[in-house]
C-alpha positions as CSV (number, residue, x, y, z in Angstrom):
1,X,107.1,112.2,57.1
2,X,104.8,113.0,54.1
3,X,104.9,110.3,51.5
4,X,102.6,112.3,49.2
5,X,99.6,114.4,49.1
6,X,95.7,113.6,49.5
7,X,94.3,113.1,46.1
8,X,90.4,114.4,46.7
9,X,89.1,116.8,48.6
10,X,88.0,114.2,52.0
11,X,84.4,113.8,52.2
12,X,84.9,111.1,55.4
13,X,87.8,110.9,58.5
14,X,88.1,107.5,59.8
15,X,89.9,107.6,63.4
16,X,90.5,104.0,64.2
17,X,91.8,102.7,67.5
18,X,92.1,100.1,70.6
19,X,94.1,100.5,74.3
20,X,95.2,103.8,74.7
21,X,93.5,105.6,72.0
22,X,91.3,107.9,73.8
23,X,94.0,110.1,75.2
24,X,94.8,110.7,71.4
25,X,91.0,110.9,70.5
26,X,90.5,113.4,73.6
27,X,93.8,115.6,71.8
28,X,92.4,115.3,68.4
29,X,89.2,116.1,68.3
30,X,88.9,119.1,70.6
31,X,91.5,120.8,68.3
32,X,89.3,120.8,65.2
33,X,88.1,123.5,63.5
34,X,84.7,124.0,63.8
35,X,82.9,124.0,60.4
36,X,85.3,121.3,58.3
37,X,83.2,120.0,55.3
38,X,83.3,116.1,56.3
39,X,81.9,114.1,58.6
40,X,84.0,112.3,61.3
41,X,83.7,108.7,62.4
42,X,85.3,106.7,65.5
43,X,86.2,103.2,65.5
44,X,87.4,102.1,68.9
45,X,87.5,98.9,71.0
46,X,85.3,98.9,73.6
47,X,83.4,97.1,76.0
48,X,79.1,96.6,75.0
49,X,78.4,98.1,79.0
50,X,80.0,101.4,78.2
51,X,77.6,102.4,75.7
52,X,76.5,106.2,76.0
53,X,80.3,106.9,77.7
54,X,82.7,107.2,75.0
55,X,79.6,109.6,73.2
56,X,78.4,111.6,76.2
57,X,82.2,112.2,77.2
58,X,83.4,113.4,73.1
59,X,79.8,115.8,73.5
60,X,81.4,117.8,75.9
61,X,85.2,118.0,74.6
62,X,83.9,118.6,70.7
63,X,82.8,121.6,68.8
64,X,80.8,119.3,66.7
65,X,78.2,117.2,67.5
66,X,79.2,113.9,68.4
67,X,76.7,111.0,68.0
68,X,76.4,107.0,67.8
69,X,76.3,106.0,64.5
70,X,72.9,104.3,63.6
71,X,71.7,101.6,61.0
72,X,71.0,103.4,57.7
73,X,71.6,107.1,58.8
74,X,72.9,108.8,56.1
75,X,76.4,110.2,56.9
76,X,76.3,114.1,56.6
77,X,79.2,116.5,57.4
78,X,80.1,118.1,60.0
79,X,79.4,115.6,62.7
80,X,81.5,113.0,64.7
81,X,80.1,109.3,64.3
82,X,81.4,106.6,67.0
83,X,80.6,102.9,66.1
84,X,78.0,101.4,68.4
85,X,79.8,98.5,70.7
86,X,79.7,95.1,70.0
87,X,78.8,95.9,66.2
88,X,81.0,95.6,62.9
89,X,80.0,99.4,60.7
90,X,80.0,99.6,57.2
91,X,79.6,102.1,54.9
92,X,76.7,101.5,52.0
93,X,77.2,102.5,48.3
94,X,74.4,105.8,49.5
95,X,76.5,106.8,52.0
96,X,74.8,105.3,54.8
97,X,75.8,103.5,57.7
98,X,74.7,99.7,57.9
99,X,75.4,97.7,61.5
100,X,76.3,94.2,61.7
101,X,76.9,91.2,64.2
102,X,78.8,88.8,62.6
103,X,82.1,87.1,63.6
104,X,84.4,89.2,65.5
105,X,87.8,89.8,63.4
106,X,91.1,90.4,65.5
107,X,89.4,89.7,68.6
108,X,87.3,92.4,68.0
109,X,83.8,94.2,67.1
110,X,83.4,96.5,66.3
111,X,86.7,96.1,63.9
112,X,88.7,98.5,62.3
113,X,89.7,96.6,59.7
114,X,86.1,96.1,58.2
115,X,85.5,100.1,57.9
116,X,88.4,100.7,56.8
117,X,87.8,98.6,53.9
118,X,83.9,99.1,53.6
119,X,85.0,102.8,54.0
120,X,87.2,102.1,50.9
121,X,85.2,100.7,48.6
122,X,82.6,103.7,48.8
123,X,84.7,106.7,49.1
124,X,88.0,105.8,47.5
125,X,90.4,108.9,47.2
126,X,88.0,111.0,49.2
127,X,88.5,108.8,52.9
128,X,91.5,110.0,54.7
129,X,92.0,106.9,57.5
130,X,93.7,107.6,60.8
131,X,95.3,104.6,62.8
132,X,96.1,104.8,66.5
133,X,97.3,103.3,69.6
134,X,96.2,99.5,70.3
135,X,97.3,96.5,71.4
136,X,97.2,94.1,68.0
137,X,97.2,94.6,64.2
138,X,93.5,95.7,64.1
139,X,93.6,98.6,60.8
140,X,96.5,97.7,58.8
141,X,94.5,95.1,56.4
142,X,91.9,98.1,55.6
143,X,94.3,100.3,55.0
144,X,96.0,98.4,52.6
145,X,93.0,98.3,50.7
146,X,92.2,102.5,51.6
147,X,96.0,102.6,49.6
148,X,94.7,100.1,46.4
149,X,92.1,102.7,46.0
150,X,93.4,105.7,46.4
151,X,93.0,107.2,50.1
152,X,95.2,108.6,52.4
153,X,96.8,106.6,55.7
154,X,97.9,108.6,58.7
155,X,99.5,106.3,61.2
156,X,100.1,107.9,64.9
157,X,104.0,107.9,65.5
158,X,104.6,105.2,67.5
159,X,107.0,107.0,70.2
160,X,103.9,109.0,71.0
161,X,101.1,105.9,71.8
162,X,100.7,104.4,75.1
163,X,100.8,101.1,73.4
164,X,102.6,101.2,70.2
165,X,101.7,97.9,68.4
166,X,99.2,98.7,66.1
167,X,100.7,101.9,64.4
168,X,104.1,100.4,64.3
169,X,102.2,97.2,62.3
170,X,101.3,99.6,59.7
171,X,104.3,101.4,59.6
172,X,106.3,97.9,59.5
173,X,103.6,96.9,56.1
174,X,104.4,99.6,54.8
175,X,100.6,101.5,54.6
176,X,101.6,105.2,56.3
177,X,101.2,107.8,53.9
178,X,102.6,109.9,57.0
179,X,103.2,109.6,60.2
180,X,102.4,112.2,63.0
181,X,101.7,112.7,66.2
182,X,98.6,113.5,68.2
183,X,99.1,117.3,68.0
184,X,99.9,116.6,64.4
185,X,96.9,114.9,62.9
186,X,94.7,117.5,64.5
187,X,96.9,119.8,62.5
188,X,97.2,117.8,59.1
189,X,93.3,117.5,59.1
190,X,92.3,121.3,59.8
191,X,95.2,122.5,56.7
192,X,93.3,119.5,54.3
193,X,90.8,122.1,54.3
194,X,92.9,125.4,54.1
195,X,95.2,124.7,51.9
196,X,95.3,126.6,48.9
């Protein structure tokens, strides 16, 4: 189900999940074509203890680099950013990353919701946003806001997530520009880049 077609070439990826997204994340990235012109970054819920896991494990299933995101490192292509635990990330007006502690918002930090909508507000029609598996609504408010200005939603198909709540929240609000599965959005990301 394609709504309609990404407006600007994508010059950031956000992949945001909660329970059960790694399976997807472990499909995903693995399947992406080496040398795509934008950089990657991975929102998921996560416990502070399991710091250097969620990296050190994507390191050895990506082609790309895969590192923690740090406080005002500029966001180049071609690598895979996670959010550090137990920190909100936003995207500056420079393209840079900024960390932050406040309040935790649906239960959570780092939270979706808050890149999405940072992520928004700097690259407009140039963020495509991903939403996965997860256990609340954590996502759907920023991509509201990634559809006011112009970016692209993908939502994983709900028949295909361990725990379907969260993509079938935006698919209920109506934010899905499409809806695919796992094997799908690895697809739908490499032809962005291909297509003539």
């Amino acid at each position: 189900m394609a709504e309609n077609h990404v407006k600007a070439t994508p010059q950031l990826i956000v992949i945001g999940g909660s329970a059960g997204s790694l399976e997807v994340i472990l499909k995903v990235i693995p399947a992406l074509q080496l040398h795509l012109p934008v950089a990657i970054l991975l929102v998921t819920h996560r416990k502070p203890s399991n710091d250097d896991i969620l990296v050190d494990l994507l390191n050895t299933k990506s082609n790309w680099p895969v590192k923690e995101a740090e406080e005002k490192e500029p966001v180049l292509p071609h690598y895979i950013y996670v959010a550090p635990a137990d920190y909100h990330l936003l995207l500056e007006k420079d393209h840079s990353f900024s960390l932050d502690v406040s309040e935790k918002v649906n239960y959570s930090r780092p939270s979706i919701d808050i890149t999405f909508e940072s992520a928004a507000e700097v690259y407009g029609p140039s963020l495509v946003a991903v939403l996965l598996s997860g256990a609340n609504a954590d996502g759907v408010e920023g991509m509201k806001r990634i559809r006011r200005l112009g970016g692209y939603c993908i939502v994983q198909d709900p028949a295909t997530a361990d725990v379907e709540y969260m993509p079938a929240q935006a698919i209920a609000q109506g934010v899905a520009n499409t809806i695919l599965s796992p094997e799908g959005i690895a697809q739908f990301i490499n032809e962005l880049f291909t297509a003539g």
